[in-house]
C-alpha positions as CSV (number, residue, x, y, z in Angstrom):
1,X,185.5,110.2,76.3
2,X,187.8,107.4,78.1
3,X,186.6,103.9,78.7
4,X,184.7,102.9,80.8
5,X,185.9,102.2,84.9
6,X,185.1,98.3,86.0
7,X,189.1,98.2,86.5
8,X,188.9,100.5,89.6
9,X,187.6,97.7,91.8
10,X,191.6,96.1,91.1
11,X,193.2,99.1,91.7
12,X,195.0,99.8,95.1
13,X,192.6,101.5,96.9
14,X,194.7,105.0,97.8
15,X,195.1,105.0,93.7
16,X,192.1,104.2,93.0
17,X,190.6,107.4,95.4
18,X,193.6,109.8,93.6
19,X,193.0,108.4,90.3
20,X,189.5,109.9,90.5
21,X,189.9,112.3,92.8
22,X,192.4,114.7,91.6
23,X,190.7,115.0,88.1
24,X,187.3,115.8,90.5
25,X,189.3,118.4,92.5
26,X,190.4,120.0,89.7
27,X,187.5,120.4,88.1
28,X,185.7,121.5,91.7
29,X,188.6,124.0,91.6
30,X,187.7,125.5,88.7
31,X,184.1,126.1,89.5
32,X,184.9,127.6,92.8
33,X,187.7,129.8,90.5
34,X,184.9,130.7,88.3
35,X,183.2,132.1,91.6
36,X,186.2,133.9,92.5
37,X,186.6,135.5,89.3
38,X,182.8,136.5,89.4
39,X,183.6,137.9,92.6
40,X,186.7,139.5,92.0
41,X,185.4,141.3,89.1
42,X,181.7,141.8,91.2
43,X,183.8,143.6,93.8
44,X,184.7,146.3,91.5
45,X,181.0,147.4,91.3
46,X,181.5,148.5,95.5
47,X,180.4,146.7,98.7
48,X,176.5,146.9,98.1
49,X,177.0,144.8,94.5
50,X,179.5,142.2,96.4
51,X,177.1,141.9,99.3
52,X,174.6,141.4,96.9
53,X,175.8,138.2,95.0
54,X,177.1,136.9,98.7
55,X,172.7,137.5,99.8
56,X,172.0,135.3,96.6
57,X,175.2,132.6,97.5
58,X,172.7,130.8,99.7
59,X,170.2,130.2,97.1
60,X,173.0,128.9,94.7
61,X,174.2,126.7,97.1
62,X,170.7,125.2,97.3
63,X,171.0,125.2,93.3
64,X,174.0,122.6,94.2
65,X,172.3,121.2,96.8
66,X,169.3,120.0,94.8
67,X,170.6,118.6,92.1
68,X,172.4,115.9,93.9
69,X,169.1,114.5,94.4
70,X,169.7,113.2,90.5
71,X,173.4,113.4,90.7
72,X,174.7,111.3,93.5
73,X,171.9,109.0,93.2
74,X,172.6,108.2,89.8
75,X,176.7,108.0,90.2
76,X,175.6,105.5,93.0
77,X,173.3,103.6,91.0
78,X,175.2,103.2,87.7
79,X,178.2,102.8,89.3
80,X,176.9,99.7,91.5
81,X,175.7,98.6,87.9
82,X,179.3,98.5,86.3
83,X,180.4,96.7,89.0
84,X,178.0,94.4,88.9
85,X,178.7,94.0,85.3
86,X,175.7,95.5,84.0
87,X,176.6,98.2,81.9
88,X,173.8,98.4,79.3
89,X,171.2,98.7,82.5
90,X,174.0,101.7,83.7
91,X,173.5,103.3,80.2
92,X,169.5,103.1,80.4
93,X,169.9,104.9,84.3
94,X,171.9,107.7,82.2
95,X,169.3,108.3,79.7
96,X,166.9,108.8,82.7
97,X,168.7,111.0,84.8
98,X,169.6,113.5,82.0
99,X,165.7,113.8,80.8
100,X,165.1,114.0,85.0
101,X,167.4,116.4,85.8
102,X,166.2,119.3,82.8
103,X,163.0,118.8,84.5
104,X,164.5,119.3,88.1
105,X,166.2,122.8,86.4
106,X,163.2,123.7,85.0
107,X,160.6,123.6,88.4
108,X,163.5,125.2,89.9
109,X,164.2,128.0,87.8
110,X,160.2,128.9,88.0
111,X,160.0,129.2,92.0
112,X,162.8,131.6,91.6
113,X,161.3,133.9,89.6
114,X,158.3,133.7,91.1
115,X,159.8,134.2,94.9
116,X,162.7,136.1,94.2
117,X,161.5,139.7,95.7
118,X,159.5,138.2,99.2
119,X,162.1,135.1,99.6
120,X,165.6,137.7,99.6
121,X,163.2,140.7,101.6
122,X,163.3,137.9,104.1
123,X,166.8,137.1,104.0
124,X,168.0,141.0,104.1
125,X,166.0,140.9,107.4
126,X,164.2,144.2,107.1
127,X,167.3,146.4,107.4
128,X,167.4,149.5,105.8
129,X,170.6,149.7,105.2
130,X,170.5,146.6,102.7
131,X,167.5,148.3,100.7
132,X,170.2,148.8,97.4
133,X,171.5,145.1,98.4
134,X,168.3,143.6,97.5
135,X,167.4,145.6,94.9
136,X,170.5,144.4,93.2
137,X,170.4,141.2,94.5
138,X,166.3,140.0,93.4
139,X,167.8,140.9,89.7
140,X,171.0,139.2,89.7
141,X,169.5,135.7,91.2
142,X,166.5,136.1,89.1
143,X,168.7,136.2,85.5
144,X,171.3,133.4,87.1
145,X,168.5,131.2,87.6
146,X,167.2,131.4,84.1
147,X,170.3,129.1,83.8
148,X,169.3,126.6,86.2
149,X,168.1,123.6,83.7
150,X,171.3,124.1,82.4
151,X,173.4,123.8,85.4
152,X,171.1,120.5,86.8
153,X,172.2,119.0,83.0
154,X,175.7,119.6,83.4
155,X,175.4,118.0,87.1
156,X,173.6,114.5,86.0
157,X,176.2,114.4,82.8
158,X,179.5,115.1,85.2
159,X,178.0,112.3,87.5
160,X,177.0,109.5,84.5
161,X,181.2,110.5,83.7
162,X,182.7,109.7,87.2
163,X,180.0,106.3,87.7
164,X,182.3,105.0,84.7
165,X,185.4,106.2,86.7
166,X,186.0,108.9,84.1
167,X,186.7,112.2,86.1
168,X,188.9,113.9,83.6
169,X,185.9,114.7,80.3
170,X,184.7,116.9,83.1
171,X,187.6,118.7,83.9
172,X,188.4,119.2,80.3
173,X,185.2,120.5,80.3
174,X,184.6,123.0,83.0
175,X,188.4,124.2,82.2
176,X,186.2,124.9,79.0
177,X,183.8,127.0,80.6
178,X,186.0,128.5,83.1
179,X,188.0,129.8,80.0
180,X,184.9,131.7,78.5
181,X,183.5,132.6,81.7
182,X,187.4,134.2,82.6
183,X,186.6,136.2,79.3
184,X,183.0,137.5,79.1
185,X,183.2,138.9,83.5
186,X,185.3,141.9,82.6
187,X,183.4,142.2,79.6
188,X,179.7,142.0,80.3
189,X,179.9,143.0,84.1
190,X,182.5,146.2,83.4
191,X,182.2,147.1,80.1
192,X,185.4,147.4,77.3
193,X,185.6,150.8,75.1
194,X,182.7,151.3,73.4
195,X,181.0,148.3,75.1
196,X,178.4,149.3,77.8
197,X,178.7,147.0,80.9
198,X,175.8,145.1,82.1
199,X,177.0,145.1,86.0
200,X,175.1,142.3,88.0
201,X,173.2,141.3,85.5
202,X,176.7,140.9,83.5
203,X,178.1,138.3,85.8
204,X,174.7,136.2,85.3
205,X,175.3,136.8,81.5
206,X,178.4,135.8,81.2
207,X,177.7,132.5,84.0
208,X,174.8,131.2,81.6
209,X,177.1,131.5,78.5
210,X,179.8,129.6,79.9
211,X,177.6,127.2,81.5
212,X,175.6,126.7,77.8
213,X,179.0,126.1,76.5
214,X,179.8,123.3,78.9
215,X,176.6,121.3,78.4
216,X,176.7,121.5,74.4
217,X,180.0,119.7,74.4
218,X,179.0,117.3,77.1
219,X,176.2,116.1,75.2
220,X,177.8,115.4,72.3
221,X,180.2,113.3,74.0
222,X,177.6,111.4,76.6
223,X,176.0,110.3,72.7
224,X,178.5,108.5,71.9
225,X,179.1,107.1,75.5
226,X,175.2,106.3,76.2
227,X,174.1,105.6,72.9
228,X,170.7,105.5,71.4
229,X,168.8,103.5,74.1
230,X,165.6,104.0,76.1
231,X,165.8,105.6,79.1
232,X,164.6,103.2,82.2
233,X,162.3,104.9,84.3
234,X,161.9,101.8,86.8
235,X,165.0,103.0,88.4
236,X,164.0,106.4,89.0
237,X,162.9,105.2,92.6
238,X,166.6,103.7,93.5
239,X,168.5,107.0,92.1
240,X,165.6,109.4,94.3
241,X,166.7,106.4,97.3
242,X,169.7,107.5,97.5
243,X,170.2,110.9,96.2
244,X,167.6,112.3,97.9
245,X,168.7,112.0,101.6
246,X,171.9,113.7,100.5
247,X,170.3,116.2,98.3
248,X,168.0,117.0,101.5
249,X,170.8,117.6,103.7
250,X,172.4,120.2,101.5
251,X,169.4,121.8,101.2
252,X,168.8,121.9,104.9
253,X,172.3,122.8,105.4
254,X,171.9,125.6,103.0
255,X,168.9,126.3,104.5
256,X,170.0,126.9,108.0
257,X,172.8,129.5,106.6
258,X,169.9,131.3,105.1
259,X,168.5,131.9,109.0
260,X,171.3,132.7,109.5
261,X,171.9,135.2,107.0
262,X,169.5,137.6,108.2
263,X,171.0,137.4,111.9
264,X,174.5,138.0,110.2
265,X,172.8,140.7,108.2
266,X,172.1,142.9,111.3
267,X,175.4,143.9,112.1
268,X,175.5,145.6,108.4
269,X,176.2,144.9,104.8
270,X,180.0,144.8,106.0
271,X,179.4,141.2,108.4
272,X,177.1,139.8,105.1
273,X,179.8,140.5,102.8
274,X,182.5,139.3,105.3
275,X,180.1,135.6,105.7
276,X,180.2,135.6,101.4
277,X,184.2,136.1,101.4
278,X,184.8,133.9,104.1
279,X,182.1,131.2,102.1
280,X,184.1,131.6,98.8
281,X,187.6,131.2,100.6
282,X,186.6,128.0,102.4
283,X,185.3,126.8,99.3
284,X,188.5,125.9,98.0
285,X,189.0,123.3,101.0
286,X,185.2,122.3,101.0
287,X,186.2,121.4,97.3
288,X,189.0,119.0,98.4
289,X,186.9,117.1,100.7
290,X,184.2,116.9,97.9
291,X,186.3,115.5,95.5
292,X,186.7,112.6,97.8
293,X,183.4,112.0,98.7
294,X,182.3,111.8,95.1
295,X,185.2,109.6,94.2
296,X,183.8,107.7,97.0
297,X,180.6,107.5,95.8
298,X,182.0,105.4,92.8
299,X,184.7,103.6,94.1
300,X,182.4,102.2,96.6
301,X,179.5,101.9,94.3
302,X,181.6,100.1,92.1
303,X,182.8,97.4,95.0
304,X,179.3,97.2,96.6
305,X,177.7,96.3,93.1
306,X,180.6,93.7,92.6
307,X,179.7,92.4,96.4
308,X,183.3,92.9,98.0
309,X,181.7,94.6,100.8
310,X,184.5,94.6,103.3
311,X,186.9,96.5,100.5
312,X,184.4,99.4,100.2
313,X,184.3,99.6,103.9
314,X,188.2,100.0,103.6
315,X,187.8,102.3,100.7
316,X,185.7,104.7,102.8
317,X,188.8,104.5,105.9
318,X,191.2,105.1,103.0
319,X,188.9,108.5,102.1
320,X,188.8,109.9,105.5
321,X,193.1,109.4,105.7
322,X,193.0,111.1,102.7
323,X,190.9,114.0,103.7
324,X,192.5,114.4,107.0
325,X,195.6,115.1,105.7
326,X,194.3,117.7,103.2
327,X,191.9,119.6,105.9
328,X,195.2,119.8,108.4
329,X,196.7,121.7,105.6
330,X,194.2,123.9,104.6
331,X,193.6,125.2,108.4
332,X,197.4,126.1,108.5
333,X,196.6,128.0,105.4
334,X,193.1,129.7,106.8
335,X,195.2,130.9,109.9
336,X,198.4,132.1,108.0
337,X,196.8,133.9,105.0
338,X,193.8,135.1,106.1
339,X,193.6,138.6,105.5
340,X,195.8,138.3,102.1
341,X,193.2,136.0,101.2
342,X,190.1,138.1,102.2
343,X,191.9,141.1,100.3
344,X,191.6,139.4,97.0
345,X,187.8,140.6,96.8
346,X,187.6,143.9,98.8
347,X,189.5,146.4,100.3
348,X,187.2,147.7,102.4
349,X,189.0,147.3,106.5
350,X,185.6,146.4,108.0
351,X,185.0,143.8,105.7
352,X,188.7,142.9,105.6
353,X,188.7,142.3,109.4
354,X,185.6,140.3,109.3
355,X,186.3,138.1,106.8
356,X,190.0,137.4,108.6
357,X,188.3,136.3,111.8
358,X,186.1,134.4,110.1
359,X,188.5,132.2,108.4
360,X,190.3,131.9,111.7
361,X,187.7,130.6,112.9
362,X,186.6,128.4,110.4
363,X,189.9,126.5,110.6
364,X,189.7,124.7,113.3
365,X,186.6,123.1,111.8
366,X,188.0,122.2,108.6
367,X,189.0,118.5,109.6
368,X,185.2,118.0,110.9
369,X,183.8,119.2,108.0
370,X,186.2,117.1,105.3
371,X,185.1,113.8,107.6
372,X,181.3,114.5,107.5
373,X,181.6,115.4,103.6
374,X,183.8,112.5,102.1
375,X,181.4,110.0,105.0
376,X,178.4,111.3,103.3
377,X,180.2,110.4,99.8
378,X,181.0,106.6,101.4
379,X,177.5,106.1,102.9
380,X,175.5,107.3,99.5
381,X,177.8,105.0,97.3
382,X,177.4,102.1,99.9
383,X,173.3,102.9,99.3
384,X,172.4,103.9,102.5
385,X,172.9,107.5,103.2
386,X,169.6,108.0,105.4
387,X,171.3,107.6,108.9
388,X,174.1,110.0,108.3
389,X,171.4,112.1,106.8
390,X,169.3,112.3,109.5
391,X,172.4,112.7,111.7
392,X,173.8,116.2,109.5
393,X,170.4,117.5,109.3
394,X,169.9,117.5,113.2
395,X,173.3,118.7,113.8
396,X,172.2,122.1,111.2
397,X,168.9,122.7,112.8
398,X,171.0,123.1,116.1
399,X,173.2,125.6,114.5
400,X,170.6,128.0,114.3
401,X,169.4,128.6,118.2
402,X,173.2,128.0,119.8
403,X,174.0,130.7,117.0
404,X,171.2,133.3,118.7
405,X,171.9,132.2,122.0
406,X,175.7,133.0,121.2
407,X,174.8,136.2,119.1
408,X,173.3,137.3,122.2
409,X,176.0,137.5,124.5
410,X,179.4,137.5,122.2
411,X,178.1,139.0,118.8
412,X,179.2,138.3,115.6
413,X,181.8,136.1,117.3
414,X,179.7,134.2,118.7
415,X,177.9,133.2,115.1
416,X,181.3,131.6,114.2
417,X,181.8,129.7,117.4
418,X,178.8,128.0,117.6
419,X,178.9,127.1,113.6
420,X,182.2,125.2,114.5
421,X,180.5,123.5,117.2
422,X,178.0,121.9,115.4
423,X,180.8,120.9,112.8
424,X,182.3,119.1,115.2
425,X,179.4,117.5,116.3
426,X,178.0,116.8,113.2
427,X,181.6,114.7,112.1
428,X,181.6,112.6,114.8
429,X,178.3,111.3,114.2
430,X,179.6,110.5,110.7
431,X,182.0,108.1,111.8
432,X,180.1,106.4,114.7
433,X,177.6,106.0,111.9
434,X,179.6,104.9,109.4
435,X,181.7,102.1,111.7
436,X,178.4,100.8,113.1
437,X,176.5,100.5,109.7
438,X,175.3,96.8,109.1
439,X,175.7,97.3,105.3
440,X,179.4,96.4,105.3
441,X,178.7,93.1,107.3
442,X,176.1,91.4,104.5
């Protein structure tokens, strides 16, 4: 693994954020190719098998969500430790949040199993015509979350990684799993010759593998990084601080798409398969803004816990430049490629159409949705992402009745427009919250 990141705090700040950010991105672009590939080869099973994966999307999104709760708190917390020159205290927050987050997985992992069949009934909203949807669907997110301790692992030791300002072990790595995971899909979910394929319950096969093969490697290289120390459970309380606002707000935003899953969901398999597409296409600029909210998180940690407050506040105007440009780009691309984009996973014209206005849609909110995402980043490395919590859970629990009220009198349509209205709302409470926060005056 590389050395160790104190030398970010003299770096220009736009390097600094590219320096860590473009190794993030690109490992954020391979796990959101490792969900296209699942559901490239997925859509071969037929519309009821993609729509079932898409039903179980939300649920993995709260996967992600969750696990930032150990995560971002403890990039945050170790990074503010390097800056503050105390590295050995950094490596004892490490020890704690990999033995924290296997427990996380594993509490996880048993709700699943045990909720599976009632919690996705729910979802599927009754409707007949999803009965072979859910079927497919309770076995496919049952196996994939049999993997779960895994995947919270691999999420603690990618954030330890970047809170030294290494961001490139974790692209090595998950170009390492995307590798094997490119592999086993045709295999286990399809079959080859004489080898019987698995379907669903191939694509959660060959997901655990690959994600197996990821955390072996990473903890053989996080020994030599972390050494043989004690983990310190006295900052368990500062890493739950701050991650868990963040980690809450995922989970409410996932949350919220699940209600609305089941309104989607009534216009047939073809609008909840269209809402999956259009999910795993927008991804790929959800990922950019990501990248620079978790470089954020320790380029910002790193200058609060070396007390240069007014250069992390300027590191946080230099992420949203960044983003801004990025998200301009991506809606250009959302409005000119949409249905080539969409046909990537289906060919199916109702789900085709769908998906296209979705994305159309969807563009003119990516610029909102970069802001709130890399603000969220700035605010949990700063050590004070409650307010801007508070602020992007109250903008998704309005999502839900302006989307039934819309529903009502402009359809399916009307479920898009009013999720772009609450992104817009929802980012420009991000930056009133992040200019007026007293943290960068002290």
């Amino acid at each position: 693994m590389e050395s160790s990141g104190p030398s970010l705090v003299h770096l220009p700040l736009r390097q600094a954020l590219l320096r860590l950010c473009i190794p993030l991105t690109g490992a954020m672009t391979l796990e959101t190719a490792f969900n296209f590939v699942n559901g490239y080869w997925v859509g071969h099973l037929g519309t009821a098998a993609l729509a079932a994966v898409n039903l179980c999307s939300f649920t993995i999104w709260m996967l992600f969500a969750l696990t930032g709760m150990i995560s971002t708190g403890c990039n945050a917390v170790i990074a503010q430790l390097i800056g503050a020159d105390r590295e050995e205290e950094g490596r004892r927050v490490g020890w704690m949040a990999i033995l924290a987050s296997l427990v996380l997985g594993t509490v996880l992992c048993g709700l699943v199993q045990a909720f599976a069949t009632p919690y996705l009934t729910w979802q599927a909203s009754h409707n007949p015509e999803v009965a072979p949807v859910l079927e497919a669907g309770t076995v496919y997110l049952r196996k994939v979350f049999w993997c779960a301790p895994i995947f919270c692992l691999n999420e603690a030791m990618s954030a330890i990684s970047r809170a030294y300002g290494d961001t490139r072990t974790p692209l090595r790595l998950y170009a390492l799993g995307f590798g094997v995971n490119f592999v086993l899909d045709p295999i286990l979910i399809l079959g080859a010759g004489s080898w019987p394929g698995f379907g669903l319950s191939g694509a959660a096969y060959a997901s655990g593998i690959s994600f197996a093969t990821v955390s072996v490697c990473f903890v053989i290289l996080l020994q030599r990084r972390l050494g043989d120390i004690r983990p310190n459970w006295k900052w368990a309380g500062e890493v739950l601080r701050i991650g868990l606002p963040s980690a809450m707000t995922a989970a409410f935003f996932c949350l919220i798409y699940m209600l609305i899953a089941p309104l989607v969901g009534g216009y047939g398999p073809s609008a909840l398969a269209a809402l999956g597409l259009g999910h795993r296409i927008e991804s790929f600029s959800y990922l950019i803004s990501h990248g620079l909210a978790v470089a954020s998180i320790t380029l910002v940690g790193q200058h609060m816990g070396a007390g240069d407050r007014r250069t992390a506040y300027q590191a946080g105007v230099e992420a949203c430049r960044l983003v801004t440009l990025f998200m301009l780009a991506s809606s250009m691309v959302m409005v000119c490629f949409a249905r080539p984009l969409a046909s990537l996973f289906s060919d199916d014209p109702m789900v085709l159409d769908r998906a296209a206005t979705y994305l159309r849609w969807m563009s003119l909110a990516q610029w909102s949705t970069g802001i709130s995402v890399v603000l969220e980043g700035v605010m949990s490395g700063a050590g004070r992402p409650l307010a801007a919590g508070l602020a992007a859970s109250s903008c998704a629990a309005v999502r839900l009745p302006v989307a039934r009220l819309a529903s009502r009198h402009f359809g399916l349509l009307g479920i898009w427009q009013a999720m772009i209205a609450s992104r817009w709302l929802e980012g420009f409470l991000y930056l009133w919250i992040f200019r007026r926060s007293k943290v960068w005056q002290r």
